[in-house]
PDB file of N, CA, C and O in Angstrom:
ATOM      1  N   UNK A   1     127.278 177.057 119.300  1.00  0.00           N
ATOM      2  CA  UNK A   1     127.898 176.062 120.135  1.00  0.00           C
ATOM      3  C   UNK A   1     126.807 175.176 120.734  1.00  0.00           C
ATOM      4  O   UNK A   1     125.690 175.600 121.031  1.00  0.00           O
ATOM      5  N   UNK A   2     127.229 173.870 120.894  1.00  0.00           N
ATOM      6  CA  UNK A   2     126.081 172.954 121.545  1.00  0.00           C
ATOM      7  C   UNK A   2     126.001 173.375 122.756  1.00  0.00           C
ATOM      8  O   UNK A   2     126.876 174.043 123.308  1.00  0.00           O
ATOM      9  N   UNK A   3     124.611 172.905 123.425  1.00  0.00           N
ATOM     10  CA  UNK A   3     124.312 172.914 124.544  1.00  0.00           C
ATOM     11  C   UNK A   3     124.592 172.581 126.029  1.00  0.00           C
ATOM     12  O   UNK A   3     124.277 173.016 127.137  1.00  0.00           O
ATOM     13  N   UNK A   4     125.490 171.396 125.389  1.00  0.00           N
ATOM     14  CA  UNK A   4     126.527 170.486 126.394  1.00  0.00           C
ATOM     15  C   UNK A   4     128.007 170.759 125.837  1.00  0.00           C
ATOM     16  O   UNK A   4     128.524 170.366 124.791  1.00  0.00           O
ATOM     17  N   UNK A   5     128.576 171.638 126.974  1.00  0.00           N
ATOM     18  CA  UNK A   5     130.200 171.566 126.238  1.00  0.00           C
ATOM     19  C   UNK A   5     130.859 170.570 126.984  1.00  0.00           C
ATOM     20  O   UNK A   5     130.852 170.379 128.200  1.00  0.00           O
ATOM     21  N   UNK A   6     131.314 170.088 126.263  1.00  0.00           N
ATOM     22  CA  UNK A   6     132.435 168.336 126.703  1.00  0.00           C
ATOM     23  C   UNK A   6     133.783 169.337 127.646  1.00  0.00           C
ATOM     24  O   UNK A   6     134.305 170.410 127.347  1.00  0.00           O
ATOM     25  N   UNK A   7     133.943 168.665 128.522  1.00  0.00           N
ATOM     26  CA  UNK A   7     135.323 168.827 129.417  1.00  0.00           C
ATOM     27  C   UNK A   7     135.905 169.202 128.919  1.00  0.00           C
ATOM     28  O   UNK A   7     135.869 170.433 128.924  1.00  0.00           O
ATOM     29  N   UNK A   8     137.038 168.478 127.978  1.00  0.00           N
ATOM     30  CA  UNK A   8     137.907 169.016 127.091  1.00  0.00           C
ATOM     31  C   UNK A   8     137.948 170.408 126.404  1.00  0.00           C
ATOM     32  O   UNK A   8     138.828 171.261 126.527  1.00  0.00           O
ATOM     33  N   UNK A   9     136.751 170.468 125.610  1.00  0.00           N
ATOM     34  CA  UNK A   9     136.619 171.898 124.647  1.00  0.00           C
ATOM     35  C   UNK A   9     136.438 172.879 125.909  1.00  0.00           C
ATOM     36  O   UNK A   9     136.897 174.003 125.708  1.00  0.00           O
ATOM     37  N   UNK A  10     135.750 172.628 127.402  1.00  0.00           N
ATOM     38  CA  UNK A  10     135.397 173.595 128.004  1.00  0.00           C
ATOM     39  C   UNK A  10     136.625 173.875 129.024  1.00  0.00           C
ATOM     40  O   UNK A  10     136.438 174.659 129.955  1.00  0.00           O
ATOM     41  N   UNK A  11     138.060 173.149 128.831  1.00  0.00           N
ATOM     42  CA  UNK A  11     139.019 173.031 129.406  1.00  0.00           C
ATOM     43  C   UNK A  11     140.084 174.312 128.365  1.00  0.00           C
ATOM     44  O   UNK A  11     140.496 175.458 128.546  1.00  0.00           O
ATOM     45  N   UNK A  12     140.160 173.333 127.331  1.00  0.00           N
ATOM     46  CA  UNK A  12     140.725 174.503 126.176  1.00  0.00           C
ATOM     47  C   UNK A  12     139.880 175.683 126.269  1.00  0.00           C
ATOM     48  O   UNK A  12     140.723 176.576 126.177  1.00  0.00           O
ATOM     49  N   UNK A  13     138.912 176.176 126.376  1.00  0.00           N
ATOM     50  CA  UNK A  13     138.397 177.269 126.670  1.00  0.00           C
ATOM     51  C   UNK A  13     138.680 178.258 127.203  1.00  0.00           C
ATOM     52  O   UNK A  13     138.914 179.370 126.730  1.00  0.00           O
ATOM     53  N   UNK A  14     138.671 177.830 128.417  1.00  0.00           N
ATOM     54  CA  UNK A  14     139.117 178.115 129.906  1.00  0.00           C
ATOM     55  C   UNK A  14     140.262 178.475 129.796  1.00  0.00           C
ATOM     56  O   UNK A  14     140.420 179.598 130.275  1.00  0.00           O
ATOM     57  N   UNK A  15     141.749 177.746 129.102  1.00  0.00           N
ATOM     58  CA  UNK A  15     142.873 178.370 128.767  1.00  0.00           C
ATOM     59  C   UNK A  15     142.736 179.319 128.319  1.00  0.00           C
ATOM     60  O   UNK A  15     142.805 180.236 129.137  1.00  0.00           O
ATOM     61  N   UNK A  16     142.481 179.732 126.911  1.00  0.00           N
ATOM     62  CA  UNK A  16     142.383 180.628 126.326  1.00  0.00           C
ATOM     63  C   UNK A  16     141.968 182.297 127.034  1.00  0.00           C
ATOM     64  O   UNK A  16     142.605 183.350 126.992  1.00  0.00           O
ATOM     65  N   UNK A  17     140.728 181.982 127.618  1.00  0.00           N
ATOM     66  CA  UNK A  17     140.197 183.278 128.701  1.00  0.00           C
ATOM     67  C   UNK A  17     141.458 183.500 129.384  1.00  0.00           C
ATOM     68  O   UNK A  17     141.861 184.655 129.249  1.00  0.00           O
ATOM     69  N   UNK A  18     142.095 182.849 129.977  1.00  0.00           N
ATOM     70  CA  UNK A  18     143.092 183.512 130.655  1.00  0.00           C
ATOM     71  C   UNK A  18     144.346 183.794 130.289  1.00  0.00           C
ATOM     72  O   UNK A  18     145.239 184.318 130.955  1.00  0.00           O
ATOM     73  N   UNK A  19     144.353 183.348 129.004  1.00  0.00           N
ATOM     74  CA  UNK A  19     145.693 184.058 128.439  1.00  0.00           C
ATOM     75  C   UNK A  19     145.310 185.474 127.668  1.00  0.00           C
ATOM     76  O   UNK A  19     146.186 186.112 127.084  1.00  0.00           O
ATOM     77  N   UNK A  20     144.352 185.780 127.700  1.00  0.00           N
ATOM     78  CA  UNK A  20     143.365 187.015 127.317  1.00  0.00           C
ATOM     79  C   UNK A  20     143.470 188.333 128.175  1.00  0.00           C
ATOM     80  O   UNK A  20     143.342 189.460 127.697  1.00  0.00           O
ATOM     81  N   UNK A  21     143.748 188.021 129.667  1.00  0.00           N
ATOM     82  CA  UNK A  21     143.475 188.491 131.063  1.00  0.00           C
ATOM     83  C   UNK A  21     145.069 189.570 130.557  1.00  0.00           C
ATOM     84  O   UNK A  21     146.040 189.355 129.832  1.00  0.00           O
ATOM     85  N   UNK A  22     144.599 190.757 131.424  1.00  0.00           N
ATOM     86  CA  UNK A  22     145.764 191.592 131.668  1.00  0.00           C
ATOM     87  C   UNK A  22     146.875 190.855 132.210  1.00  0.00           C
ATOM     88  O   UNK A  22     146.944 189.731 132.708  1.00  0.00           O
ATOM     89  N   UNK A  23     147.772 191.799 131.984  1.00  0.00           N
ATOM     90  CA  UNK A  23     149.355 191.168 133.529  1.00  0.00           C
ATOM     91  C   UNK A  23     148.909 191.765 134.419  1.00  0.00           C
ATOM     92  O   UNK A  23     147.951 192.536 134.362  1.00  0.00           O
ATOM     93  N   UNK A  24     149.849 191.352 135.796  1.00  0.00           N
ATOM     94  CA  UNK A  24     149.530 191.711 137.133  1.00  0.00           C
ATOM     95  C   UNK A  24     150.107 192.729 136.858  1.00  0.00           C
ATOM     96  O   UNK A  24     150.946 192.824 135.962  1.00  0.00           O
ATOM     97  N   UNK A  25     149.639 193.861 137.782  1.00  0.00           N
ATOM     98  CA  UNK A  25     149.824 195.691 137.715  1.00  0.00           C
ATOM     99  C   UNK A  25     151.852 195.385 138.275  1.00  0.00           C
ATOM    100  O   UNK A  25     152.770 196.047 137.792  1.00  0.00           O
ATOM    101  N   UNK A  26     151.970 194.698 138.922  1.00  0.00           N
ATOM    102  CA  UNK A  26     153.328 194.861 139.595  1.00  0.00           C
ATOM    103  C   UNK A  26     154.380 194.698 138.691  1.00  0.00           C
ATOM    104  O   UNK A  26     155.523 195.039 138.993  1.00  0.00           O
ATOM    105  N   UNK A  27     153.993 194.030 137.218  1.00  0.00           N
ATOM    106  CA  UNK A  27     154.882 193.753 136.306  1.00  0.00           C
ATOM    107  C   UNK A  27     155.377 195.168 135.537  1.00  0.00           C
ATOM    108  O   UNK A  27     156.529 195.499 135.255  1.00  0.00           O
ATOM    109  N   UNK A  28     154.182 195.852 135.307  1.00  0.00           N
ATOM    110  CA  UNK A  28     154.564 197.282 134.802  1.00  0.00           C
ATOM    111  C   UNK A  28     155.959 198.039 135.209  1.00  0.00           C
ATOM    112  O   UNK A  28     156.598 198.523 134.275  1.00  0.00           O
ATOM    113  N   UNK A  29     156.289 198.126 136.056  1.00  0.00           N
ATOM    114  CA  UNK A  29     157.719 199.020 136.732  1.00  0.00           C
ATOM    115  C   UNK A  29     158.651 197.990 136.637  1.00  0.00           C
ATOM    116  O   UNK A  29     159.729 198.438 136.246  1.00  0.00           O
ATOM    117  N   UNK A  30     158.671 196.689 136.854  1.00  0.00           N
ATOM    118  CA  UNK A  30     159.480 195.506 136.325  1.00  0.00           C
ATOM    119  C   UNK A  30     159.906 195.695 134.923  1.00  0.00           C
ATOM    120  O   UNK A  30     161.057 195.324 134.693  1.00  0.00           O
ATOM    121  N   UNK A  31     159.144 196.259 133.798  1.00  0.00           N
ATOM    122  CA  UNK A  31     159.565 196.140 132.388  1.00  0.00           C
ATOM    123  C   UNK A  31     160.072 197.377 131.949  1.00  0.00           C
ATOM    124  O   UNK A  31     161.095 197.761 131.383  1.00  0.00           O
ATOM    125  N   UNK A  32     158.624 198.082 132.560  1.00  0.00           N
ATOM    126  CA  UNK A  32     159.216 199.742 131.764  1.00  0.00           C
ATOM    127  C   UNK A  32     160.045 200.878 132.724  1.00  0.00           C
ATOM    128  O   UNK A  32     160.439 202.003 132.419  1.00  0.00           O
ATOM    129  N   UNK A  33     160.145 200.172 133.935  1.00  0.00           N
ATOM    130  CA  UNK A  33     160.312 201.331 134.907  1.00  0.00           C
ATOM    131  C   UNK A  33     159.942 201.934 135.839  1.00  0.00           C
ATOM    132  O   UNK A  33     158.733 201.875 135.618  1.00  0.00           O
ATOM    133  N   UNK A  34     160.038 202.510 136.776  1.00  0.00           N
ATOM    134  CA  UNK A  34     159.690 202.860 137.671  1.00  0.00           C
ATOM    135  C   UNK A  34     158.603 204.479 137.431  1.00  0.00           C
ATOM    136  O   UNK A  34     157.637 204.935 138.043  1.00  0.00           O
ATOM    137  N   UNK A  35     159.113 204.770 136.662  1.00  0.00           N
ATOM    138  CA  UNK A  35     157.823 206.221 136.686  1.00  0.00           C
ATOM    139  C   UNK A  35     157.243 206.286 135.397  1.00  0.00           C
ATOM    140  O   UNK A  35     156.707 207.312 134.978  1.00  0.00           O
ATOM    141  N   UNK A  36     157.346 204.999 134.604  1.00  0.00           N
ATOM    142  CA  UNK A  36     156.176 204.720 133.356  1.00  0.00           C
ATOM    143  C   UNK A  36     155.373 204.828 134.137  1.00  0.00           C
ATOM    144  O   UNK A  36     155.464 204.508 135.322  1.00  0.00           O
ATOM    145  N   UNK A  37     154.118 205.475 133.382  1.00  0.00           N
ATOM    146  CA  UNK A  37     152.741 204.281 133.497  1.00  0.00           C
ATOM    147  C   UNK A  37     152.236 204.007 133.076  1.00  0.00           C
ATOM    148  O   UNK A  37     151.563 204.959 132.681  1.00  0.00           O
ATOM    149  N   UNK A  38     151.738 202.780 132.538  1.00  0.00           N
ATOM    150  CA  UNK A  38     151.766 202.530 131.145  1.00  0.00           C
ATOM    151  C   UNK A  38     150.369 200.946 131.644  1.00  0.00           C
ATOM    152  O   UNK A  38     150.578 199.922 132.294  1.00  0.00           O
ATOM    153  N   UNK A  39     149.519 201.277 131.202  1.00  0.00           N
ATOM    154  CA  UNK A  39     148.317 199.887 131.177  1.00  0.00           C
ATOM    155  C   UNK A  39     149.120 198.691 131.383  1.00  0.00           C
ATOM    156  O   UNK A  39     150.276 198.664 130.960  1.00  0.00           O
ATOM    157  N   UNK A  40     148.501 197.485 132.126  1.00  0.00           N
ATOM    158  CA  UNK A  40     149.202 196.045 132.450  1.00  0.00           C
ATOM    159  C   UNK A  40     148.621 195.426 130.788  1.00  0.00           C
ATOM    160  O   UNK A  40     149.328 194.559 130.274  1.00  0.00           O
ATOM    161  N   UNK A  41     147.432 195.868 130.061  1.00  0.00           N
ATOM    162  CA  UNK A  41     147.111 194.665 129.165  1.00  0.00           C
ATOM    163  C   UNK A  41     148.176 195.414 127.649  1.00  0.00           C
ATOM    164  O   UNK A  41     148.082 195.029 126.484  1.00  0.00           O
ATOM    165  N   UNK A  42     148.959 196.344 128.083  1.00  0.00           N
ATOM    166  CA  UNK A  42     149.757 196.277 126.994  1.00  0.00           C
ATOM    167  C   UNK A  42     150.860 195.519 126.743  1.00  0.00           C
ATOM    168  O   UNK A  42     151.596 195.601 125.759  1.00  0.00           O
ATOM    169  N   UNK A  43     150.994 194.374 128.173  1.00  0.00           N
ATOM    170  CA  UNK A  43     152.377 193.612 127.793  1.00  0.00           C
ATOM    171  C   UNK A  43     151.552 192.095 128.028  1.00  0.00           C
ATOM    172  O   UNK A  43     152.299 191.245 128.511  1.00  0.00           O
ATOM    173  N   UNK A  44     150.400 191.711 127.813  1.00  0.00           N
ATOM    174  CA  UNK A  44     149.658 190.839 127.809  1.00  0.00           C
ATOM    175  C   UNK A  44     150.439 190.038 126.542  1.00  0.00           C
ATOM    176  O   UNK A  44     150.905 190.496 125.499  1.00  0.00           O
ATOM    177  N   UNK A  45     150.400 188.865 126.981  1.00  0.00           N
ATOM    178  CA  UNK A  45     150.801 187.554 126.065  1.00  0.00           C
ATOM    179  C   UNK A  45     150.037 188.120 124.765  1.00  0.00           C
ATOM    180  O   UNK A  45     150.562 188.784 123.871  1.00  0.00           O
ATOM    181  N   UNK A  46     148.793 187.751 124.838  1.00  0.00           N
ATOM    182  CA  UNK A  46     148.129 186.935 123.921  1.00  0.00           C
ATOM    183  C   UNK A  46     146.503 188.029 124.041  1.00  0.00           C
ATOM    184  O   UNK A  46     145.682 187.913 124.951  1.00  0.00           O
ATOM    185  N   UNK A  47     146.392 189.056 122.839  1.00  0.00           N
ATOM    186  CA  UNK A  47     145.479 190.134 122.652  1.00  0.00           C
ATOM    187  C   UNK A  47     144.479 189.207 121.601  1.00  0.00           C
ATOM    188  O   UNK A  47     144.635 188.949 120.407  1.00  0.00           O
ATOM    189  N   UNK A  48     143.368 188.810 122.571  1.00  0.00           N
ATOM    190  CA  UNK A  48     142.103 188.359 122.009  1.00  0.00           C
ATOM    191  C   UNK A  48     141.053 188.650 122.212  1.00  0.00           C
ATOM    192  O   UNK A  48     140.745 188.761 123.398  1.00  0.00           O
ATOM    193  N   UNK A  49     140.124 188.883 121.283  1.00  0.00           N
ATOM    194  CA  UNK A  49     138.822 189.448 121.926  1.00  0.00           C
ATOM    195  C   UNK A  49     137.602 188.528 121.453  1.00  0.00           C
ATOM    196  O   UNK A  49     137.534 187.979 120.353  1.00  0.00           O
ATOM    197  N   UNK A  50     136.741 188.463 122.377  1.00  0.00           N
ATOM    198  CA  UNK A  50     135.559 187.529 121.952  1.00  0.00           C
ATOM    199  C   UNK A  50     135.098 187.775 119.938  1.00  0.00           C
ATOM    200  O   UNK A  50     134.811 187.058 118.980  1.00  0.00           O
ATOM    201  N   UNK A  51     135.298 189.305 120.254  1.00  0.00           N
ATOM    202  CA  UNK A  51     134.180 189.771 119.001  1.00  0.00           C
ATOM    203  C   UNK A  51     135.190 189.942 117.891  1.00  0.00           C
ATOM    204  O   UNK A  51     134.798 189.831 116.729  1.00  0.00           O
ATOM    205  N   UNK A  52     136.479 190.207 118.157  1.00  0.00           N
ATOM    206  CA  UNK A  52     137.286 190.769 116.726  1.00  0.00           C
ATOM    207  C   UNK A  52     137.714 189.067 116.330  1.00  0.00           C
ATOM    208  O   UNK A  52     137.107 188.517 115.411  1.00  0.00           O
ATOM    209  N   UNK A  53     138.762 188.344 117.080  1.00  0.00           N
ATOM    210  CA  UNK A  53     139.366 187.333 116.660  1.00  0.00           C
ATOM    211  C   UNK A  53     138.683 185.551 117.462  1.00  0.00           C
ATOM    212  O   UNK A  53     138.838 185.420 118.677  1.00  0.00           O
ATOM    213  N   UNK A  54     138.169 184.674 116.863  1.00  0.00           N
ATOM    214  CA  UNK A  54     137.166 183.777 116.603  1.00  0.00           C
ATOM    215  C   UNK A  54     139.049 182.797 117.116  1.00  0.00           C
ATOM    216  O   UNK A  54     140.167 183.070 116.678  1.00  0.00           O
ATOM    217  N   UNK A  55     138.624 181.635 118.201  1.00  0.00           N
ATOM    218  CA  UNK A  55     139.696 180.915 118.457  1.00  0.00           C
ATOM    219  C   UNK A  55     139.055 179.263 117.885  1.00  0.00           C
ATOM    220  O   UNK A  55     137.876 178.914 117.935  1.00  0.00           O
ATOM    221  N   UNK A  56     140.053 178.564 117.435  1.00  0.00           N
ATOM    222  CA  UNK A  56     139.363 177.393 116.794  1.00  0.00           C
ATOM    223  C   UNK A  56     139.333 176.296 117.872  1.00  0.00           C
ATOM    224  O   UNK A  56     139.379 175.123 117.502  1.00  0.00           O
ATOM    225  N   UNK A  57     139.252 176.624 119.299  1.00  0.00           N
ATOM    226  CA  UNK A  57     138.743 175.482 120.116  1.00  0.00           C
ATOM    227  C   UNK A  57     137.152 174.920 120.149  1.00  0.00           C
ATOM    228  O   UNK A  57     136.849 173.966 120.866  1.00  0.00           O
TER     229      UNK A  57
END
């Protein structure tokens, strides 16, 4: 990547990281229930990782 990232690409970026981010813990008992317990990044949108999957922004 260049040295200077332009607004834009470093805007689309920036999206991306946070659609990456776990759910908030409070959503868990909202979906599965009250005495699941069950990880917040298993109902995460969007499972990306720097190293496995490469995003074309």
């Amino acid at each position: 990547m260049a040295r200077y990232i332009h607004p834009s690409r470093k805007q689309r970026l920036a999206k991306l990281a946070r659609r990456t981010r776990w759910a908030p813990f409070w959503t868990v008992p909202k979906i599965f229930g009250q005495g699941r317990r069950v990880h917040p990044g298993r109902h995460t949108a969007v499972k990306r990782s720097w190293r496995r999957t490469k995003t074309k922004a």
